[in-house]
LOSE-112903 format. One record per atom (N, C-alpha, C): atom name; x, y, z. Coordinates in nm, 4 decimals. Layout:
 fiti        X        Y        Z
   CA        X        Y        Z
...
This chain:
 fiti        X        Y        Z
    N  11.5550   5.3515   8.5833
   CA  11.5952   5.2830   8.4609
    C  11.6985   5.1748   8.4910
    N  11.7831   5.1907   8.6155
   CA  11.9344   5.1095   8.6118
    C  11.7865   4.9987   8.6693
    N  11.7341   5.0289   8.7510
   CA  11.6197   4.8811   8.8490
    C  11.6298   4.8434   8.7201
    N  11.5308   4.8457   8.5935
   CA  11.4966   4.7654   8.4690
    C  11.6253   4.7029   8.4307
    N  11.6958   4.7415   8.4030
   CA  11.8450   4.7003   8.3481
    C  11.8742   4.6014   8.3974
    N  11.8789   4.5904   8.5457
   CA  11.9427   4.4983   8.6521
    C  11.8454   4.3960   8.6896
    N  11.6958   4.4052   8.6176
   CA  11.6511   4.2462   8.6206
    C  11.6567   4.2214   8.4910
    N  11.6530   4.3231   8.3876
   CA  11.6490   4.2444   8.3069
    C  11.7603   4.1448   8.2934
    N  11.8951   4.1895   8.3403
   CA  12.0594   4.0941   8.3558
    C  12.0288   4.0021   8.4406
    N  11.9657   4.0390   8.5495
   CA  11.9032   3.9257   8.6361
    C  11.8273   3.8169   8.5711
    N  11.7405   3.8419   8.5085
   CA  11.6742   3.7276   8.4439
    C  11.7487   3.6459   8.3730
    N  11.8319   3.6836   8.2650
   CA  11.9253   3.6408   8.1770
    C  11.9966   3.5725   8.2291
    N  12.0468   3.6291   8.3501
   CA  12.1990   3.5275   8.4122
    C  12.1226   3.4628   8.5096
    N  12.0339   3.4279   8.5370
   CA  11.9698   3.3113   8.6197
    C  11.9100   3.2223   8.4982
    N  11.8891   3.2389   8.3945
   CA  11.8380   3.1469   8.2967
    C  11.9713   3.0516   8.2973
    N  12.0835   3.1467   8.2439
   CA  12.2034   3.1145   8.1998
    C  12.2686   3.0071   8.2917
    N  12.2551   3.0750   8.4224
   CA  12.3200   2.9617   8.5150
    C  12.2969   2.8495   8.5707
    N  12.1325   2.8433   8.5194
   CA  12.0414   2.7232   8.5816
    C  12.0882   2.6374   8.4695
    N  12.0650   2.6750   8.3504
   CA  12.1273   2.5652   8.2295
    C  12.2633   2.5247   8.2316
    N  12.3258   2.5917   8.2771
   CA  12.4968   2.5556   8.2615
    C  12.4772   2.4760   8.3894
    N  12.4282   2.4975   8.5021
   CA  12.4350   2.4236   8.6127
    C  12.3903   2.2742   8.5772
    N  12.2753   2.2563   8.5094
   CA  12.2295   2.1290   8.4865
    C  12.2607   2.0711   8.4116
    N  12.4030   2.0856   8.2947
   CA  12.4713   2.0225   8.1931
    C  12.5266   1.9393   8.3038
    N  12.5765   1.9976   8.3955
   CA  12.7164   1.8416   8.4179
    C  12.6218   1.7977   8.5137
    N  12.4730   1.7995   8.5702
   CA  12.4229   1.7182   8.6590
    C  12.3694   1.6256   8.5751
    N  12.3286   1.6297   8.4214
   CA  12.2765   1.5343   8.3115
    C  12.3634   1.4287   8.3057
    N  12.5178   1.4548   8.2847
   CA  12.5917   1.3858   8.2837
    C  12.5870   1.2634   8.3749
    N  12.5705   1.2825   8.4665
   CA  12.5710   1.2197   8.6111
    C  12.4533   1.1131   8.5995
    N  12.3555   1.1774   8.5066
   CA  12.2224   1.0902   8.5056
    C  12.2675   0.9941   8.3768
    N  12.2583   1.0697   8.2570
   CA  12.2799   1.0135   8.1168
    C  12.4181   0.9922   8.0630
    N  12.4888   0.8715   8.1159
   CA  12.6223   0.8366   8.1102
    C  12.6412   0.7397   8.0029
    N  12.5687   0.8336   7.8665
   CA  12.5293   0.7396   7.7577
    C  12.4752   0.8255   7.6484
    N  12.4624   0.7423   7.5287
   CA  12.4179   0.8344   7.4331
    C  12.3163   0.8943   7.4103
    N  12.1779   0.9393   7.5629
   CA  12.1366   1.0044   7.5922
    C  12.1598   1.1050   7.6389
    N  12.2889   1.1698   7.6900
   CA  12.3303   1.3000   7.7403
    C  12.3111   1.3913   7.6298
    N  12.3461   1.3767   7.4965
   CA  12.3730   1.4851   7.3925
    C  12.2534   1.5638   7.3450
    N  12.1397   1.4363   7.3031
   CA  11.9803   1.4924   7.2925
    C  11.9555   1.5523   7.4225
    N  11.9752   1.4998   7.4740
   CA  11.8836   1.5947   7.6232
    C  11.9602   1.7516   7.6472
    N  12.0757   1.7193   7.6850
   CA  12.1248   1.8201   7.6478
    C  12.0953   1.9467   7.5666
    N  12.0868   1.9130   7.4335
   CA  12.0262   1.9873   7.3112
    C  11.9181   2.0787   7.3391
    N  11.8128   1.9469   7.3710
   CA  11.6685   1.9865   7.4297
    C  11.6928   2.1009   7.5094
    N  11.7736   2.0567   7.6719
   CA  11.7737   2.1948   7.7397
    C  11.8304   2.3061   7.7099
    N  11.8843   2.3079   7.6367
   CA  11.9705   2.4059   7.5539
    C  11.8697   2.5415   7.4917
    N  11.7979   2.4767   7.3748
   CA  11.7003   2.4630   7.3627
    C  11.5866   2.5597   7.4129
    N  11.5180   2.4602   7.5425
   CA  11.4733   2.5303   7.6231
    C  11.5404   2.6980   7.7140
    N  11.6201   2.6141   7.7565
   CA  11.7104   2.7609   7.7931
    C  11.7015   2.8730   7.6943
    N  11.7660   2.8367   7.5777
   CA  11.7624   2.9618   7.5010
    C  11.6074   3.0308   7.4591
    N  11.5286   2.9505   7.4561
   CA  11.3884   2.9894   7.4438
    C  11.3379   3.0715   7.5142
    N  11.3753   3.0374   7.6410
   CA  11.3376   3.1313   7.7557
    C  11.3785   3.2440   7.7730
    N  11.5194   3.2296   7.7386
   CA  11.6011   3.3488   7.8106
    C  11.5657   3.4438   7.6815
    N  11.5205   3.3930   7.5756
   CA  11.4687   3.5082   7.4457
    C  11.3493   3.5866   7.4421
    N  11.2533   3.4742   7.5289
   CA  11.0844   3.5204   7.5605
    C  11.1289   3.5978   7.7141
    N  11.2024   3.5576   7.8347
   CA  11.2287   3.7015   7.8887
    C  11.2729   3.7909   7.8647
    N  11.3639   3.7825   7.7766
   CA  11.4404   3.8954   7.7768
    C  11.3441   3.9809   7.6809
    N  11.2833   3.9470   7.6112
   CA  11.1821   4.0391   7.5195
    C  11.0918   4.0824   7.6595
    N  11.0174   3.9935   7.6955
   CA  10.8935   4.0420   7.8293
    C  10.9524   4.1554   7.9278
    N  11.0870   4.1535   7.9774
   CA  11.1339   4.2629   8.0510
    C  11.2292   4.3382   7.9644
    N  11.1981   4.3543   7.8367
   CA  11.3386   4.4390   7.7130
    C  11.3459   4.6092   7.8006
    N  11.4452   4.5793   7.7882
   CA  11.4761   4.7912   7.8294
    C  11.6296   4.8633   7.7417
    N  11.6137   4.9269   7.7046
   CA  11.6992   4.9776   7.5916
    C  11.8033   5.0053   7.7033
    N  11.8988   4.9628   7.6916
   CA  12.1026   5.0026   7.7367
    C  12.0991   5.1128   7.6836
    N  12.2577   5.2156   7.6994
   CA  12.2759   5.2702   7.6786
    C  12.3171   5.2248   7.5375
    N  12.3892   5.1703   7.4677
   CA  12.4457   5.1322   7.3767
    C  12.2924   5.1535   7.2417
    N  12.1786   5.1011   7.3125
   CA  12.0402   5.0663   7.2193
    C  12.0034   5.2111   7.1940
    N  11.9918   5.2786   7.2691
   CA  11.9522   5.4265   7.3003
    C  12.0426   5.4888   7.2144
    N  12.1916   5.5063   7.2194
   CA  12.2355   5.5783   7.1084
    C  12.2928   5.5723   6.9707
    N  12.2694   5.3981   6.9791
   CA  12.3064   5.3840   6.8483
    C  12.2338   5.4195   6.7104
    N  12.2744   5.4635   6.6059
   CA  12.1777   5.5293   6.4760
    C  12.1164   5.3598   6.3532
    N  12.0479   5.4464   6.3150
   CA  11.9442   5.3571   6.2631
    C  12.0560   5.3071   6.1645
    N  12.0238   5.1481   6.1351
   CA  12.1259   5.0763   6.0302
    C  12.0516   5.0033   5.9338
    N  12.0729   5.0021   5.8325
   CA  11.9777   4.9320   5.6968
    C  12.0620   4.8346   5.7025
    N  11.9845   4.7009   5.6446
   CA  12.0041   4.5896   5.6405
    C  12.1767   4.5711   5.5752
    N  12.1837   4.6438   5.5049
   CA  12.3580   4.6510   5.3816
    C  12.4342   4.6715   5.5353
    N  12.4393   4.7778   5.5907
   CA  12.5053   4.8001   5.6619
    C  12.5353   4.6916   5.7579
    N  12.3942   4.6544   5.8429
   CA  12.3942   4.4825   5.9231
    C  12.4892   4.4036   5.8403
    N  12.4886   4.3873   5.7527
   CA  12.5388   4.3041   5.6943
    C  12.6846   4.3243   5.6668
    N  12.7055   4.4316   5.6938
   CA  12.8744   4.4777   5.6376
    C  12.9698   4.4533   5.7972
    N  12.8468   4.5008   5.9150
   CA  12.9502   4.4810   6.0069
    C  12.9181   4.3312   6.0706
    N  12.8746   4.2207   5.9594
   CA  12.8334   4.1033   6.0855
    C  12.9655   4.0344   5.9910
    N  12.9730   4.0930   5.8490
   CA  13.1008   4.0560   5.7711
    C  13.2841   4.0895   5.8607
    N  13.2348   4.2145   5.8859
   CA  13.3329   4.2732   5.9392
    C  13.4242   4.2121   6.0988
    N  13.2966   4.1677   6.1782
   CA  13.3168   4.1216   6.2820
    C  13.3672   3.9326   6.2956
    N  13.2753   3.9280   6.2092
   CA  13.3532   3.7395   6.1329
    C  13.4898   3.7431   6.1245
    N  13.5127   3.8568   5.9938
   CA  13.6662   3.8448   6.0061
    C  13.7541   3.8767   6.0588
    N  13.7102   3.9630   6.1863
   CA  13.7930   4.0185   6.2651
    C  13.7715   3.8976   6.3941
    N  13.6777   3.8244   6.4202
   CA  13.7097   3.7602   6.5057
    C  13.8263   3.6196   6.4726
    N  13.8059   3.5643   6.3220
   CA  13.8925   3.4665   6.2771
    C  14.0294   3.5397   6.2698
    N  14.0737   3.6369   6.2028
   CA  14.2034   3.6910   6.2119
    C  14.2792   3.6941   6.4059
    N  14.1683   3.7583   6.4549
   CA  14.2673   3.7398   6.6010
    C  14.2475   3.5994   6.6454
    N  14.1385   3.5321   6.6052
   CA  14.2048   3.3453   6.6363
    C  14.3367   3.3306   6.5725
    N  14.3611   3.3401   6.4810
   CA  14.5104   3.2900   6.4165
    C  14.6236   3.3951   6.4728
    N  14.6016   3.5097   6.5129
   CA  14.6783   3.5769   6.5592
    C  14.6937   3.5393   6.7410
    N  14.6418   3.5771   6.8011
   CA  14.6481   3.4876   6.9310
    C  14.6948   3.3594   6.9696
    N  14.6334   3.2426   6.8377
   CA  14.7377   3.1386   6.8552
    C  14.8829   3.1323   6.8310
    N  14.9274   3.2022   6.7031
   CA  15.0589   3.2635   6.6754
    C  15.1142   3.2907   6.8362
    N  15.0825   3.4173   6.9109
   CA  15.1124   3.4339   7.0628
    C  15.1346   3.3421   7.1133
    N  15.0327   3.3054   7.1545
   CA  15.0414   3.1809   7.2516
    C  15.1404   3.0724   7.2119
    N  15.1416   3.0068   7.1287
   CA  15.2134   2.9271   7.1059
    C  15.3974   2.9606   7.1056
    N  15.3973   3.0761   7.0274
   CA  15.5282   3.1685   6.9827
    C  15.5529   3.1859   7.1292
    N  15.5049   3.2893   7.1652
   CA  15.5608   3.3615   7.2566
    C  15.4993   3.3049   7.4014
    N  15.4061   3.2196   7.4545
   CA  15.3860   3.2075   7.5667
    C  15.4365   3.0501   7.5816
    N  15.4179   2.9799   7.5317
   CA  15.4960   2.8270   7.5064
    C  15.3533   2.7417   7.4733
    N  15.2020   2.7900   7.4734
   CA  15.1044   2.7237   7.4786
    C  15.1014   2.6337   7.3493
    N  15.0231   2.4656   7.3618
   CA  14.9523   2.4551   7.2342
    C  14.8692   2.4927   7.1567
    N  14.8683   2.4601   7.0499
   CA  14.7976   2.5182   6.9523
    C  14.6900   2.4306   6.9604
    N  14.6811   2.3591   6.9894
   CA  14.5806   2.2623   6.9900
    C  14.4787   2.3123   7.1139
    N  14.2920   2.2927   7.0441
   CA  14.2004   2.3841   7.1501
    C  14.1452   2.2181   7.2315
    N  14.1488   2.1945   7.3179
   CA  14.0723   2.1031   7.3621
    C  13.9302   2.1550   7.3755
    N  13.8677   2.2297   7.3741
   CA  13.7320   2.2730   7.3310
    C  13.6997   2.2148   7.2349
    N  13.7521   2.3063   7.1375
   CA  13.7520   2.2422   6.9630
    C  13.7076   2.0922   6.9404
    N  13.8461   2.0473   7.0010
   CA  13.8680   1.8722   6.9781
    C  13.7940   1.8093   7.0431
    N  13.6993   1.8537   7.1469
   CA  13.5900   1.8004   7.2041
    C  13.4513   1.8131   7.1328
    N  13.4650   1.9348   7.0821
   CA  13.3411   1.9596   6.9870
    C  13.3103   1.8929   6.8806
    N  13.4601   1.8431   6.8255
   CA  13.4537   1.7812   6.6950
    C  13.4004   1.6253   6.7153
    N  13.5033   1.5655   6.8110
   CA  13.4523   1.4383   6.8472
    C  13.2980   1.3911   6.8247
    N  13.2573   1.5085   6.9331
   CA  13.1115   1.4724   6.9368
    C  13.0106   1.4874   6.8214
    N  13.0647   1.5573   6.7304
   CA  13.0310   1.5864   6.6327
    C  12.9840   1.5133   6.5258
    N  13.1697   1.4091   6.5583
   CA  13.1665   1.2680   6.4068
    C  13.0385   1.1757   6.4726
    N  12.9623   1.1967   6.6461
   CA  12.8967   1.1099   6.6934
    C  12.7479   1.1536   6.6534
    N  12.7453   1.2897   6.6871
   CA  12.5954   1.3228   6.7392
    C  12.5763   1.4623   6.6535
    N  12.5889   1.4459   6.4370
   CA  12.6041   1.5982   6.3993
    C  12.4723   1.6922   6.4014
    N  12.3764   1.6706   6.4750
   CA  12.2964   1.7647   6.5300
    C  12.3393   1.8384   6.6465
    N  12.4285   1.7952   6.6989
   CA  12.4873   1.9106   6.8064
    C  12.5376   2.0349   6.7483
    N  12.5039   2.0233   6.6016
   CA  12.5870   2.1401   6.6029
    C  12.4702   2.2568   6.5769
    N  12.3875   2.1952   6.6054
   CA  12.2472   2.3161   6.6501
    C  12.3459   2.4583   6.7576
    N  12.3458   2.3356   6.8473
   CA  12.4391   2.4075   7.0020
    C  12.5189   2.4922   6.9647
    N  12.6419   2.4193   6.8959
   CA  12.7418   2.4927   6.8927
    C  12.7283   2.6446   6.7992
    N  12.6369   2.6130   6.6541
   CA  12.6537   2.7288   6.5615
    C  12.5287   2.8290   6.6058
    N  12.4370   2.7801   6.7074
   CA  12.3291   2.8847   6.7067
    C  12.2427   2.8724   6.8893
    N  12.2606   2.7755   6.9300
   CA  12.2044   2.7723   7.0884
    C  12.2613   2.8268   7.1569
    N  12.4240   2.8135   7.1708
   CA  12.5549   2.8684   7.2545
    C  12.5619   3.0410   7.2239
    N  12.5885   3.0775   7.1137
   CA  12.5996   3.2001   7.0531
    C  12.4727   3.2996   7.1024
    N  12.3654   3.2804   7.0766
   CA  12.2092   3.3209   7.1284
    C  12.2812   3.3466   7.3236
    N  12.3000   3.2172   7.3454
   CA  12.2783   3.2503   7.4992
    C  12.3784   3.3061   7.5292
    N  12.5310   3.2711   7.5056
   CA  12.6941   3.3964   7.5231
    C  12.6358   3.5222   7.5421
    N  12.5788   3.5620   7.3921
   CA  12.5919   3.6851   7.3737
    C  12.4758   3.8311   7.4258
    N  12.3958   3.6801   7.5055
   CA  12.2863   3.7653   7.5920
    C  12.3573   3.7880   7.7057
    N  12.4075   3.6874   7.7941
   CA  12.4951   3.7195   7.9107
    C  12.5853   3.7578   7.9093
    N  12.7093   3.8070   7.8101
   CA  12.8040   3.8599   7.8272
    C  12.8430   4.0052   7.7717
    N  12.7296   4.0209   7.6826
   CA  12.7418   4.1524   7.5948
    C  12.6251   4.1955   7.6496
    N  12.4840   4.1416   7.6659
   CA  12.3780   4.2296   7.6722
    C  12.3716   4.2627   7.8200
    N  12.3887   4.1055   7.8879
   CA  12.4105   4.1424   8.0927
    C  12.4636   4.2154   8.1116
    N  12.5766   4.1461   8.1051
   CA  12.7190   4.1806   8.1482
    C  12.7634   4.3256   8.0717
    N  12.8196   4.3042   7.9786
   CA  12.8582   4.4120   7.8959
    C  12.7929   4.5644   7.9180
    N  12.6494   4.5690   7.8878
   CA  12.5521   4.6827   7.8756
    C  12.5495   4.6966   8.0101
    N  12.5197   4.6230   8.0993
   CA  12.4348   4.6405   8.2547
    C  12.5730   4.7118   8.3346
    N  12.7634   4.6664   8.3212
   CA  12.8423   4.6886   8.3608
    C  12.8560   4.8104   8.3318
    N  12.8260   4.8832   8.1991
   CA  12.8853   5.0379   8.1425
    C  12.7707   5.0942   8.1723
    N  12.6870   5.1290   8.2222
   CA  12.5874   5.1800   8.3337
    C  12.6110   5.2124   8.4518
    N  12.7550   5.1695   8.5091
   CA  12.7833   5.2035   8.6272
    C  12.9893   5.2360   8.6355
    N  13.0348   5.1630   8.5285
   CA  13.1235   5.2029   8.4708
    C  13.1815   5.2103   8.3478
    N  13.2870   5.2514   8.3193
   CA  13.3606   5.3518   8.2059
    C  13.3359   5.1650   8.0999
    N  13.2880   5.2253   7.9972
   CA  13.2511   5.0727   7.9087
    C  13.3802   5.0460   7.8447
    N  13.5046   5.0682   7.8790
   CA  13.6183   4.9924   7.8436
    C  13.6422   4.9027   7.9692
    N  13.6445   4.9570   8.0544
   CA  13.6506   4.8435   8.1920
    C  13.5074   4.7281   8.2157
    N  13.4205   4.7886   8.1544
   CA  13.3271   4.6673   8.0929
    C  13.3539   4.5716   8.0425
    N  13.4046   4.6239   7.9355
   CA  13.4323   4.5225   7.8434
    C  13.5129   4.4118   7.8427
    N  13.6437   4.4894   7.9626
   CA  13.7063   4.4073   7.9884
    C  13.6566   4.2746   8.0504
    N  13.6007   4.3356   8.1831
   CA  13.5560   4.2670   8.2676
    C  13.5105   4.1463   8.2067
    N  13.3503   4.1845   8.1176
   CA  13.2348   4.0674   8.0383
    C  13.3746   3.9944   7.9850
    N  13.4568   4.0314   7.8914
   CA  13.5347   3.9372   7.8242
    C  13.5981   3.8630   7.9220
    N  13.6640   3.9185   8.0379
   CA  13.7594   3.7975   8.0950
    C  13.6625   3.6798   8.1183
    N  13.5422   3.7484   8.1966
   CA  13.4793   3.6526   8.2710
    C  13.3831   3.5482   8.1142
    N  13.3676   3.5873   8.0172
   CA  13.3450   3.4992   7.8928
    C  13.4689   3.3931   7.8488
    N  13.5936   3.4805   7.8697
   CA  13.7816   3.3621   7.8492
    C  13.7032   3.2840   7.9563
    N  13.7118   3.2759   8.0812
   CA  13.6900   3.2028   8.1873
    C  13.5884   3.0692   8.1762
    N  13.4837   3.0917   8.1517
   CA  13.3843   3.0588   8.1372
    C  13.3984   2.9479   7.9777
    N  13.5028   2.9322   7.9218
   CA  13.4985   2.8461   7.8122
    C  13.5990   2.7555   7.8786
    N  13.7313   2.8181   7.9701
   CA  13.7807   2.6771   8.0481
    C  13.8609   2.6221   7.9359
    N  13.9509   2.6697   7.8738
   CA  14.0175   2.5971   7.7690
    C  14.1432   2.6143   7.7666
    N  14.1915   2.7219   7.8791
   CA  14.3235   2.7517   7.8853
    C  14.3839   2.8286   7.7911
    N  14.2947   2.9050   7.6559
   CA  14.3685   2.9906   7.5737
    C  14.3011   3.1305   7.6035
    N  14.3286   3.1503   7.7169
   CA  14.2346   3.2933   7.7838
    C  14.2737   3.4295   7.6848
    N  14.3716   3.4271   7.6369
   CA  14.4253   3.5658   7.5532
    C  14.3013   3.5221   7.4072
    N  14.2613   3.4544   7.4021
   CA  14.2351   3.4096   7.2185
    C  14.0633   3.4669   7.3043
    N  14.0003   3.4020   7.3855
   CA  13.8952   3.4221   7.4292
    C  13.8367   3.5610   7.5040
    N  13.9109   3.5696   7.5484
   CA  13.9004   3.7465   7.5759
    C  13.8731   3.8243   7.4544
    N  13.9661   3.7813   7.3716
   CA  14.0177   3.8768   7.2410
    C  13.8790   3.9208   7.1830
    N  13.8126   3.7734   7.1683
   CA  13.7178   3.6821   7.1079
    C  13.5758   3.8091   7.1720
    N  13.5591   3.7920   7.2869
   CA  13.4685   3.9199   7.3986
    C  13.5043   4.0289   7.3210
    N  13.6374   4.1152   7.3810
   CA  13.6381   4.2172   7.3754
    C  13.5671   4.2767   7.2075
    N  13.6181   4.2000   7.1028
   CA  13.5511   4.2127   6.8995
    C  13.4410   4.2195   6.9793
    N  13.3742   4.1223   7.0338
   CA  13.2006   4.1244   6.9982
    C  13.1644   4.2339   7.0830
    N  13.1926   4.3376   7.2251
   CA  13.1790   4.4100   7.2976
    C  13.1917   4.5374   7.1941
    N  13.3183   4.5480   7.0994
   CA  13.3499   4.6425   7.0226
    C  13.1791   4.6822   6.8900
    N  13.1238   4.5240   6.8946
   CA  13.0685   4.5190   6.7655
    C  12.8980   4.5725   6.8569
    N  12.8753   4.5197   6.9588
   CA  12.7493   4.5653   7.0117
    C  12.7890   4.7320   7.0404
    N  12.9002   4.7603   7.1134
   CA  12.9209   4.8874   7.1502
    C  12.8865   5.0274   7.0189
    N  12.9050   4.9488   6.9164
   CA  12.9280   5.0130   6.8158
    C  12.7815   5.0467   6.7239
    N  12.6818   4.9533   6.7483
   CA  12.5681   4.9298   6.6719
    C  12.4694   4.8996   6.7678
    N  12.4713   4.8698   6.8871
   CA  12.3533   4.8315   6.9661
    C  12.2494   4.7183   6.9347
    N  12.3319   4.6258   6.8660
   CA  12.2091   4.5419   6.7743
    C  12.2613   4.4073   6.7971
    N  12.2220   4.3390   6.9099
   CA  12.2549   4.2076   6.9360
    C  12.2765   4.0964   6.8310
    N  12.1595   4.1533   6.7656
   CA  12.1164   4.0135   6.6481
    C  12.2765   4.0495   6.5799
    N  12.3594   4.1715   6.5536
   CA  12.4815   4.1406   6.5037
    C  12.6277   4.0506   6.5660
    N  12.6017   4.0757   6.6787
   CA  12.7150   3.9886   6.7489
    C  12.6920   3.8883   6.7315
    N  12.5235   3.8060   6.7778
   CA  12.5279   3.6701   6.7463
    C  12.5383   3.5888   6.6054
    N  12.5265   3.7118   6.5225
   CA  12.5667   3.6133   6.3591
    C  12.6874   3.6422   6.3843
    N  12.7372   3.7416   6.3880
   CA  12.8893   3.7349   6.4424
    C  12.9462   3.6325   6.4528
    N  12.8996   3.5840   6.5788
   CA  12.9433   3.4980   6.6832
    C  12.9398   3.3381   6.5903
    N  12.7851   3.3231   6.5895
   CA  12.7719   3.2490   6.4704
    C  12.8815   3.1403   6.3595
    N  12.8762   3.2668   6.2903
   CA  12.9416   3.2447   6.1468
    C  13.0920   3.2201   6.2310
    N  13.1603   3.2847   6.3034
   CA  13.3154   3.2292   6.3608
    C  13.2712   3.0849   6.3933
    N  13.1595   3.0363   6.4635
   CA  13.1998   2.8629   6.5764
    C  13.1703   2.8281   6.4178
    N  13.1211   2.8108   6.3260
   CA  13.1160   2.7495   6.2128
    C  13.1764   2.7553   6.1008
    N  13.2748   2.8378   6.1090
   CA  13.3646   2.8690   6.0018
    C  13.5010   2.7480   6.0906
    N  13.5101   2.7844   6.1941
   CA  13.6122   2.7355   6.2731
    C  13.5795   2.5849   6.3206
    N  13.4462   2.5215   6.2906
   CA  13.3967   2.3742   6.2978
    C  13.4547   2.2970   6.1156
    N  13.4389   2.3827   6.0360
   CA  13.4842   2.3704   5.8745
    C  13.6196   2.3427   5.8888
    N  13.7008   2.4454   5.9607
   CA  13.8367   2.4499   5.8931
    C  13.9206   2.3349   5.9997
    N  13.8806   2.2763   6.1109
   CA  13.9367   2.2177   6.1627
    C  13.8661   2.0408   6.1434
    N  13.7627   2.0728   6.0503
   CA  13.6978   1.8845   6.0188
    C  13.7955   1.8001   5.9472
């Protein structure tokens, strides 16, 4: 069962890394207002794929296996639940950081997202539903599930989250972790991907609103 597990993470994080790899080689090509569509496109593609493998090699985690059956009210109570728990520790983490670690408050992520935004507002395909889809396959379903298979799923969790802070590169690693560890809490809890990624979701777009 761990063999199935470990391609199915395999598949996922070779989708994952071939696309992230070929964002900044686009750049290099499309040094113009062709980078953003193309971009999109592979995005796109990527996520397409990594959805049609990951269905073609699906194998139930531990998390899928014991979680109990949930009616739609319920889906719905914890994709509510997890929204607001991921926006509350954004404002709480920045409070930290700023208060107590000396950081800005200001996300250069964010302010990059937005930019491109006032340019190209179909990117925000990416941001509210391409990005989220693919995160939350590699860091909760790979990473996350495939890690607590071999260890204690709090040191999982950790782990998927740092390496998710990391992986956004923005320098507010406490807010982004935080950000992992909710959605690790929310798959751990329900086994139901499709909840983290509205999850996930509804936060990059609540947080694209409040900062326009």
């Amino acid at each position: 069962m761990k063999k199935k597990l470990q391609l199915n993470s395999l598949i996922i994080l070779s989708v994952y890394c071939g696309t992230m790899t070929l964002t900044p080689l686009l750049w290099m090509i499309f040094k113009n207002a062709w980078y953003y569509p193309v971009v999109t496109v592979l995005e796109l593609i990527g996520c397409g794929t990594m959805l049609y493998l990951a269905h073609k090699f699906s194998f139930k985690d531990r998390f899928l296996r014991t979680s109990k059956k949930l009616a739609l009210r319920q889906e719905i109570y914890y994709i509510i639940f997890g929204t607001l728990a991921l926006i509350l520790w954004q404002w709480l983490s920045s409070y930290i950081e700023s208060t107590l670690l000396g950081q800005p408050s200001y996300s250069a992520n964010t302010g990059y997202l937005l930019t491109v935004l006032t340019k190209y507002p179909y990117y925000l395909v990416n941001i509210v539903i391409l990005a989220p889809i693919m995160e939350e396959f590699v860091f909760r379903k790979a990473l996350f599930a495939n890690l607590s298979s071999v260890i204690d799923p709090i040191g999982a969790a950790l782990a998927s989250s740092l390496l998710f802070s990391f992986a956004h590169q923005d320098g507010h690693y406490l807010t982004y972790a935080g950000i992992g560890l909710v959605l690790c809490f929310l798959y751990a809890k329900t086994g139901r991907l499709r909840i983290t990624i509205l999850a996930h979701s509804l936060m990059n777009l609540l947080i694209i609103i409040s900062a326009w």
